[in-house]
VEXPAKE-367920 format. One record per residue (C-alpha): residue number from 1; residue in three letters; x, y, z. Coordinates in nm, 4 decimals, always signed. Layout:
     i    aa         c1         c2         c3
   NUM   ALA          X          Y          Z
...
! end
This chain:
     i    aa         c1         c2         c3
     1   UNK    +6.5357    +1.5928    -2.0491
     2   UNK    +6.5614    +1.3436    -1.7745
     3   UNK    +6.5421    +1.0888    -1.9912
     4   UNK    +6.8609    +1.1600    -2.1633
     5   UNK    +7.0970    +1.1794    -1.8967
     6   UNK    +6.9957    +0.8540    -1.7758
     7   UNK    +7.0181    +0.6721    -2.1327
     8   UNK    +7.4280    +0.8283    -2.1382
     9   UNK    +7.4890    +0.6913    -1.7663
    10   UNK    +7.4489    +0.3130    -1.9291
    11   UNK    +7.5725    +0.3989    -2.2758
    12   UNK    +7.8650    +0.1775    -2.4259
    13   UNK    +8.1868    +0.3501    -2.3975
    14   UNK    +8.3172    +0.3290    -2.7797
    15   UNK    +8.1836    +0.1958    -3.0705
    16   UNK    +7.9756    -0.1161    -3.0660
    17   UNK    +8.0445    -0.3963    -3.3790
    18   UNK    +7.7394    -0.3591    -3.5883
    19   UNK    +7.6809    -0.7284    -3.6480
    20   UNK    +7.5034    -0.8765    -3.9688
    21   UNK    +7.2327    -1.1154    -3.8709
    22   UNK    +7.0883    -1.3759    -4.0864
    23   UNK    +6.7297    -1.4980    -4.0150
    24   UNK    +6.7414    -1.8695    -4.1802
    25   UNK    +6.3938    -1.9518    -4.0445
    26   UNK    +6.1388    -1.8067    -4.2779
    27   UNK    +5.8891    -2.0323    -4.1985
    28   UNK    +5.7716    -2.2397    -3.8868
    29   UNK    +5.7375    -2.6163    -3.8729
    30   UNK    +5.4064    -2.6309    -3.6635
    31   UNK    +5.2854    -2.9621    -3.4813
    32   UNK    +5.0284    -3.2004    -3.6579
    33   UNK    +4.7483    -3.1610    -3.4100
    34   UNK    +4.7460    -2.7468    -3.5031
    35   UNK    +4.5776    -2.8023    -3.8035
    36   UNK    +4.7847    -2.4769    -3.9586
    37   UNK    +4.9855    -2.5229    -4.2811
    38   UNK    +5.3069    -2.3917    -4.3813
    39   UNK    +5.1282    -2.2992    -4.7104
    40   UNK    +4.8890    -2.0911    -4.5368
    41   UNK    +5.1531    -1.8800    -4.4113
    42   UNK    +5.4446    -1.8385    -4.6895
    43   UNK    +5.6433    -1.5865    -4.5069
    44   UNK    +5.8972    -1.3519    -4.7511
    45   UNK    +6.2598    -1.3558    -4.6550
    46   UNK    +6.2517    -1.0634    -4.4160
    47   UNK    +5.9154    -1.1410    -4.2576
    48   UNK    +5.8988    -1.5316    -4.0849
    49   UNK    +5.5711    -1.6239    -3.9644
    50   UNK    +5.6712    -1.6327    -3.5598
    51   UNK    +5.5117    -1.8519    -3.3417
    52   UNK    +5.6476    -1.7507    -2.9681
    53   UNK    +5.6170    -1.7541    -2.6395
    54   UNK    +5.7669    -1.6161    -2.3541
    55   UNK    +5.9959    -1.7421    -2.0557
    56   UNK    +5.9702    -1.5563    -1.8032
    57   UNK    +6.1156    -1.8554    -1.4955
    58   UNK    +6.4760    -1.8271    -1.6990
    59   UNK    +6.6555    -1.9938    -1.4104
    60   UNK    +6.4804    -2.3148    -1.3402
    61   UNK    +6.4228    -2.3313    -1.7597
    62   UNK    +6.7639    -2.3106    -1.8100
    63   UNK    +6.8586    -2.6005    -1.5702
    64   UNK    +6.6269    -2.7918    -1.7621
    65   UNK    +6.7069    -2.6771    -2.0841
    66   UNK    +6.6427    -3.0433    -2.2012
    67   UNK    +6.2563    -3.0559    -2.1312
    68   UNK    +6.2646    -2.6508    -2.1861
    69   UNK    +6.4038    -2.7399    -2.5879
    70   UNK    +6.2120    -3.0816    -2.6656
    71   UNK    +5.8811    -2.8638    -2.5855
    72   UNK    +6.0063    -2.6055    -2.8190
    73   UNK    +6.0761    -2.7963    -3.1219
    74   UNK    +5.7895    -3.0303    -3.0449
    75   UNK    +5.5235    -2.7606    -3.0794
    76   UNK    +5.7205    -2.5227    -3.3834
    77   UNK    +5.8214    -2.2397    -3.0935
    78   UNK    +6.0821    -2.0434    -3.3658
    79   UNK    +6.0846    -1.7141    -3.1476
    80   UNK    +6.1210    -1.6930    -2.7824
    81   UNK    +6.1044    -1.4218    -2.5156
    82   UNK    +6.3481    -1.5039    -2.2735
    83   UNK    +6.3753    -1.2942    -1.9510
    84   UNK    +6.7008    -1.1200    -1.8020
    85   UNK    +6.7382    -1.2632    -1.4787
    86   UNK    +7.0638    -1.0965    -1.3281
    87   UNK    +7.0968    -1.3730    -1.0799
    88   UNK    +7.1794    -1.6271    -1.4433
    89   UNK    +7.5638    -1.6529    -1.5334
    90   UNK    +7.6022    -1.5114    -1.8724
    91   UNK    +7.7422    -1.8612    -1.9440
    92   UNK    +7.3917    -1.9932    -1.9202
    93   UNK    +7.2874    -1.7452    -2.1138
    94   UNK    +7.5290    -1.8387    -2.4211
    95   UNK    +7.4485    -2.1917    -2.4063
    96   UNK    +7.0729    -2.1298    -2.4281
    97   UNK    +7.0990    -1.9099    -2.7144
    98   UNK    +7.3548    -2.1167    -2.9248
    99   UNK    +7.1364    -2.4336    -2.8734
   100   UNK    +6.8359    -2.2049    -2.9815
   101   UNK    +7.0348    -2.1167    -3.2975
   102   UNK    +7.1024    -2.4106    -3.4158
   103   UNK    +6.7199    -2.5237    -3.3623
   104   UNK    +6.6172    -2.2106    -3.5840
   105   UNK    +6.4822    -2.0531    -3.2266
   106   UNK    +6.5546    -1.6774    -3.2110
   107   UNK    +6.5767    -1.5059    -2.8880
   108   UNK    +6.5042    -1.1787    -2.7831
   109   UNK    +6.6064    -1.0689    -2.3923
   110   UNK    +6.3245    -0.9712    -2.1987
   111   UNK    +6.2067    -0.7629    -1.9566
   112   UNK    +5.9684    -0.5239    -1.7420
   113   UNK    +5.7430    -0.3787    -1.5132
   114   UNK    +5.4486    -0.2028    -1.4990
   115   UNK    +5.6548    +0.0627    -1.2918
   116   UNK    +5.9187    +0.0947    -1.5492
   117   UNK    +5.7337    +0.4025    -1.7088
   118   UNK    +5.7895    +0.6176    -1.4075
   119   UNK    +6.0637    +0.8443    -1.3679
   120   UNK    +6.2655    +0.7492    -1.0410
   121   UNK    +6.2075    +0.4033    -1.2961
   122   UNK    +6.2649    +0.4417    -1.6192
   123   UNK    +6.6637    +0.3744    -1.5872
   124   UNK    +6.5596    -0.0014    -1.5463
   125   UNK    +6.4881    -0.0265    -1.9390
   126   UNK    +6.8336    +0.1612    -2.0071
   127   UNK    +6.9869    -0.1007    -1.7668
   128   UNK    +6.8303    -0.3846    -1.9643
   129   UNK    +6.9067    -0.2243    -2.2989
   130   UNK    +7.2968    -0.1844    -2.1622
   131   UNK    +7.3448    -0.5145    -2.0002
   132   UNK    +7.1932    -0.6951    -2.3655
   133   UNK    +7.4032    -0.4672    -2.6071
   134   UNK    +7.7181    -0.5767    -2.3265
   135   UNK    +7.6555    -0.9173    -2.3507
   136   UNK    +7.6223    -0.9345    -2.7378
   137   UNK    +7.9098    -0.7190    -2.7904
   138   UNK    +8.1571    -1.0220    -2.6254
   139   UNK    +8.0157    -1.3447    -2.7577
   140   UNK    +7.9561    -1.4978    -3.1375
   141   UNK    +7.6900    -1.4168    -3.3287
   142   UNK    +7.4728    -1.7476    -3.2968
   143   UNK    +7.4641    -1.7000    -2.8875
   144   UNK    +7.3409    -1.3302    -2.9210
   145   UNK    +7.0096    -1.1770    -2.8587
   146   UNK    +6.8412    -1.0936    -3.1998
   147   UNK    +6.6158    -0.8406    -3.0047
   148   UNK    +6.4833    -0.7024    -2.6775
   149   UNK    +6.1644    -0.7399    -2.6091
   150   UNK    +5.9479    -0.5033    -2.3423
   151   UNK    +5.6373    -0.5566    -2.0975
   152   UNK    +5.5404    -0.2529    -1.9737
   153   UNK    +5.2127    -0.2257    -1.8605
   154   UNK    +5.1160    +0.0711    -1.6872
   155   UNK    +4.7425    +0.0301    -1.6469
   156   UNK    +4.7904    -0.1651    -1.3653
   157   UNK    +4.8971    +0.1047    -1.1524
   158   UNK    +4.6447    +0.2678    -0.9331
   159   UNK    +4.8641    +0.5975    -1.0317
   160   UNK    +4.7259    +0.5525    -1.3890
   161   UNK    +4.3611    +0.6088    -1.3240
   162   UNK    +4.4687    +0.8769    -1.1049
   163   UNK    +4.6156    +1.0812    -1.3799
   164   UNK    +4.5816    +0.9307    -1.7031
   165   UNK    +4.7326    +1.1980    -1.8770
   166   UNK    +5.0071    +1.2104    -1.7263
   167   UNK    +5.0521    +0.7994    -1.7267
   168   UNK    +4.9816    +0.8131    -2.1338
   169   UNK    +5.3065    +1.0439    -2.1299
   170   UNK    +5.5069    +0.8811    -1.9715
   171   UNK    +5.4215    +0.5399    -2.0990
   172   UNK    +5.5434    +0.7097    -2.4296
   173   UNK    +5.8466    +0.8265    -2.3469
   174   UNK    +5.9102    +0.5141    -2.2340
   175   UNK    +5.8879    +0.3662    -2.5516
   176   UNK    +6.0330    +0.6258    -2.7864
   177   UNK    +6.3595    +0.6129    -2.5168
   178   UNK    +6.3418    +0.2641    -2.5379
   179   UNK    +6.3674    +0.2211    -2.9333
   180   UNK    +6.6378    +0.5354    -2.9458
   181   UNK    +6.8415    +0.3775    -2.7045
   182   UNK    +6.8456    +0.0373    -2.8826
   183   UNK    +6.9449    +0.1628    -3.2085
   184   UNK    +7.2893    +0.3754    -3.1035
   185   UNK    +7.4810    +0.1578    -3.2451
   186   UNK    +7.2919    -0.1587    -3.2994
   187   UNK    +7.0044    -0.0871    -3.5534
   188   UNK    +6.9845    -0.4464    -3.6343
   189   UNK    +6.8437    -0.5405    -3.3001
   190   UNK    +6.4653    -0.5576    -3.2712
   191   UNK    +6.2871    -0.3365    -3.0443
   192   UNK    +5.9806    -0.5034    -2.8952
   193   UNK    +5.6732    -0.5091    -2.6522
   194   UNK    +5.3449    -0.5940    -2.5603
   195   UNK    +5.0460    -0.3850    -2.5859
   196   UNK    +4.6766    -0.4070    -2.4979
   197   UNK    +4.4092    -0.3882    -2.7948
   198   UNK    +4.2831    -0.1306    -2.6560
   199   UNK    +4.5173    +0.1915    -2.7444
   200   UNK    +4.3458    +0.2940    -3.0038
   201   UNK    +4.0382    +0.4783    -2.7690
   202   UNK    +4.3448    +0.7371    -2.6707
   203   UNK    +4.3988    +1.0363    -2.9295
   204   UNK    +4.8056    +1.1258    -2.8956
   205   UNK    +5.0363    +1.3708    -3.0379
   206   UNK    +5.1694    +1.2071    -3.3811
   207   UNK    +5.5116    +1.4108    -3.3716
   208   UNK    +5.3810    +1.5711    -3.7003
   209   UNK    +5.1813    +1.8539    -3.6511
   210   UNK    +4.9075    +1.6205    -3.5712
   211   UNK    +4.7333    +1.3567    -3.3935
   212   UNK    +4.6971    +1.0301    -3.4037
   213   UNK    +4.5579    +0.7232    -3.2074
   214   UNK    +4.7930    +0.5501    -2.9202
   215   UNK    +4.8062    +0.2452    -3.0621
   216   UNK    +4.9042    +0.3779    -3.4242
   217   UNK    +5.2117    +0.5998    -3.2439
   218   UNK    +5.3018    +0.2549    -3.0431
   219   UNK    +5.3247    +0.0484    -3.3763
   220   UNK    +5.4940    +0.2784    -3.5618
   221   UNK    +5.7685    +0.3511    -3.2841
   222   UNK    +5.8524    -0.0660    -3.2555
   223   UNK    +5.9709    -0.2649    -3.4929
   224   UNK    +5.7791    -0.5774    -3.3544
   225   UNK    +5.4665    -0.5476    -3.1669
   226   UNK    +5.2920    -0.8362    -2.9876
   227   UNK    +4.9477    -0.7558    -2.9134
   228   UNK    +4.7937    -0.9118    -2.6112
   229   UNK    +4.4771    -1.0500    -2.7606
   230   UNK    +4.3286    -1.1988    -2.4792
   231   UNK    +4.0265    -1.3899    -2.5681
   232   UNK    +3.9270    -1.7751    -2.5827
   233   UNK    +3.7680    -1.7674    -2.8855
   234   UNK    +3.8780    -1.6974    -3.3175
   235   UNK    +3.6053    -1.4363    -3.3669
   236   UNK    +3.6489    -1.2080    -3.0400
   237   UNK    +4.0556    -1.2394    -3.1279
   238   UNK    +4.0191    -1.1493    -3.4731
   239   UNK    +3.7880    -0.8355    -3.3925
   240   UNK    +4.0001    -0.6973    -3.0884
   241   UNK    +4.2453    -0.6619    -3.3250
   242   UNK    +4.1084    -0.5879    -3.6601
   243   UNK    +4.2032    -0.1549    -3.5589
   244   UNK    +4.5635    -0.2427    -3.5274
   245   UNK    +4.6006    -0.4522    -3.8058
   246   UNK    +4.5190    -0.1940    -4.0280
   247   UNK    +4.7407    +0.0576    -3.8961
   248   UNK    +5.0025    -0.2002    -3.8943
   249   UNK    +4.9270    -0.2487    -4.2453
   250   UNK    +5.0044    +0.0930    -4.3258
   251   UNK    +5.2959    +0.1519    -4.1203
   252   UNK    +5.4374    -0.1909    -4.2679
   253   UNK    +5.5151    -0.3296    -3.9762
   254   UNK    +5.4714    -0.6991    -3.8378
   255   UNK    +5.2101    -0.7199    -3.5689
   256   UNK    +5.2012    -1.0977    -3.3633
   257   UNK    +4.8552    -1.1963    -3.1789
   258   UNK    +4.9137    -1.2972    -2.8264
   259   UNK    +4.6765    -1.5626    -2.6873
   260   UNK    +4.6602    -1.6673    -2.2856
   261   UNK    +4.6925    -1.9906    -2.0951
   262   UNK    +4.7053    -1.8748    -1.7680
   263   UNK    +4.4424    -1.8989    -1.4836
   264   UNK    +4.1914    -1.5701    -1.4704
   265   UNK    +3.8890    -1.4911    -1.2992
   266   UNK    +3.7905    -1.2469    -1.6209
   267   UNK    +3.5462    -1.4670    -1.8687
   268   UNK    +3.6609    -1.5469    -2.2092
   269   UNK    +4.0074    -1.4368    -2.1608
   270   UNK    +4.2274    -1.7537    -2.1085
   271   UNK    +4.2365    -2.0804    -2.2731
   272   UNK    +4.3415    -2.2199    -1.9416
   273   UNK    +4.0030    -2.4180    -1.9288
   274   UNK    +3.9520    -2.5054    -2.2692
   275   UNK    +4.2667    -2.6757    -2.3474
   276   UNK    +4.5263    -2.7290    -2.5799
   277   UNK    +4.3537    -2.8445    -2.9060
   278   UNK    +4.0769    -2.5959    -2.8622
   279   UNK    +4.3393    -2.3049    -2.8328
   280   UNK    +4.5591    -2.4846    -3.1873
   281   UNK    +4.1988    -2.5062    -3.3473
   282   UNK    +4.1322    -2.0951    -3.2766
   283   UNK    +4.4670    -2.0207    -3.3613
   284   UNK    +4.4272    -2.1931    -3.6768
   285   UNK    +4.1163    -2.0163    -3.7666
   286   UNK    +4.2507    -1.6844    -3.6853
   287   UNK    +4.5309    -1.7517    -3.9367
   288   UNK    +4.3334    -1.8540    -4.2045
   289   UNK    +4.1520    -1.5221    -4.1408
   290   UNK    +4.4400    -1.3249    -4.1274
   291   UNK    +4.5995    -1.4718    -4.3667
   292   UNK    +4.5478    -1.1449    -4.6538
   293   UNK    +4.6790    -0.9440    -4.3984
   294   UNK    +5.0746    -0.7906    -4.4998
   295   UNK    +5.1584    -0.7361    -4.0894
   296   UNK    +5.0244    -1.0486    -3.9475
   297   UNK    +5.3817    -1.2392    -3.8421
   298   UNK    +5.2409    -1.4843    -3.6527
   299   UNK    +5.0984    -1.5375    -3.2777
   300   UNK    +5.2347    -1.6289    -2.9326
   301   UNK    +5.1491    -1.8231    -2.6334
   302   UNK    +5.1244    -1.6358    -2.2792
   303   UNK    +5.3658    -1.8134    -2.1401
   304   UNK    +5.6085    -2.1470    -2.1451
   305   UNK    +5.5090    -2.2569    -1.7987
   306   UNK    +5.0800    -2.1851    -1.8459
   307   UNK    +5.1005    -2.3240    -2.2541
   308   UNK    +5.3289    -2.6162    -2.0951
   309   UNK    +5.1095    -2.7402    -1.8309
   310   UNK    +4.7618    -2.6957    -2.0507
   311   UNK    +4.5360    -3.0123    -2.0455
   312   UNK    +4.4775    -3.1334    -2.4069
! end
């Protein structure tokens, strides 16, 4: 397959150290005006409750790491999303990370596009995977990325209502090259992404003889998946999401609920409007909700720069 020859064009040449990584944040230390206790979300050892968001303008974040960390620790951000910018000096990079460390802030590189699924395309994601899995193999373990984390989203493209079919394809062999090609080697690392909550209307191949929804083949494949819950309000998060939850639930693996800030013309998508304590308040409802729940890890905050500049 084409996808195989380009994942051995950026494969390490020898053996890569398999490095042991310790997670010493089980739990997050969330602002007072959230209204969310630590008690309500008792993570176990090998399952933190995240709260996250991603950074996606690495350069001009980076020169300010100063305001970029005080906003961090100030609102209980323990996992960020950090994008690859090839134009940042790995030095940066190293900094960043070891700073993040010590604040109990893990990091996972990422990156994507919605054309990263097609196949003149698809050697972008082996180029990311390389250049992380290069970078981690030549500094100390508290500057490394913990993970890599992917947003791919294909149903952007006018190509995908063109041929849906063949979109849904490719879209997962994106994903299953993705999560092979991170764990040559480096198991530990966390394979990642964003998806809609709205995967579960396709019926897919399971692999097994059988079939399966999209969303269910997704979550299984990652280790980590963030879904993209875009709505301004507890009850319409909760129920866009209940689906994947479940099959999350049975695939035991950790599922975190993505929330927007940004500007949209779409109703009810974006707290962009409705502020800061009104999007801690919904949060805090959704987690008492979800609280029962084994793969609920957490939620995240679309993005630093939108969450950053949100009225109160």
């Amino acid at each position: 397959m084409k996808r195989q020859s380009t994942r051995s064009k950026f494969r390490l040449v020898g053996k890569v150290m398999v490095l042991c990584l310790t997670f010493t944040q089980a739990l997050v230390s969330l602002p007072a005006h959230a209204d969310i206790t630590n008690q309500v979300y008792a993570a176990s050892v090998d399952r933190p409750f995240y709260k996250a968001t991603w950074l996606w303008n690495t350069s001009s974040l980076l020169q300010n790491k100063n305001g970029t960390f005080q906003f961090l620790q100030q609102n209980g951000v323990n996992l960020v999303f950090l994008q690859v910018d090839p134009d940042v000096q790995a030095s940066e990079y190293i900094s960043f990370i070891r700073e993040a460390s010590t604040c109990g802030i893990e990091v996972h590189a990422l990156g994507g596009a919605p054309d990263w699924i097609l196949r003149d395309r698809q050697i972008k994601v082996y180029k990311l995977i390389d250049w992380v899995k290069t970078y981690n193999n030549s500094v100390s373990a508290d500057e490394q990325f913990k993970g890599i984390h992917l947003d791919v989203e294909p149903f952007v493209l006018q190509a995908w209502y063109a041929d849906m079919d063949t979109m849904l394809g490719l879209w997962r062999d994106t994903v299953s090259g993705f999560v092979e090609e991170m764990k040559i080697e480096t198991p530990q690392l966390i394979a990642g992404a964003d998806l809609p909550v709205w995967l579960e209307k396709f019926n897919v191949p399971d692999e097994q003889g059988g079939r399966t929804t999209l969303s269910n083949w997704m979550i299984r494949k990652l280790d980590q998946t963030t879904l993209m819950a875009y709505r301004d309000n507890a009850s319409d998060i909760i129920s866009s999401i209940t689906n994947e939850l479940g099959e999350a639930d049975k695939n035991g693996k950790p599922i975190i609920v993505a929330v927007e800030t940004l500007q949209s013309f779409e109703d009810h998508i974006t707290f962009y409007d409705k502020g800061r304590s009104q999007m801690m308040r919904e949060l805090s409802t959704v987690g008492e909700t979800l609280r029962s729940s084994a793969s609920f890890a957490g939620y995240a905050i679309h993005d630093y720069d939108g969450w950053s500049h949100l009225k109160e």
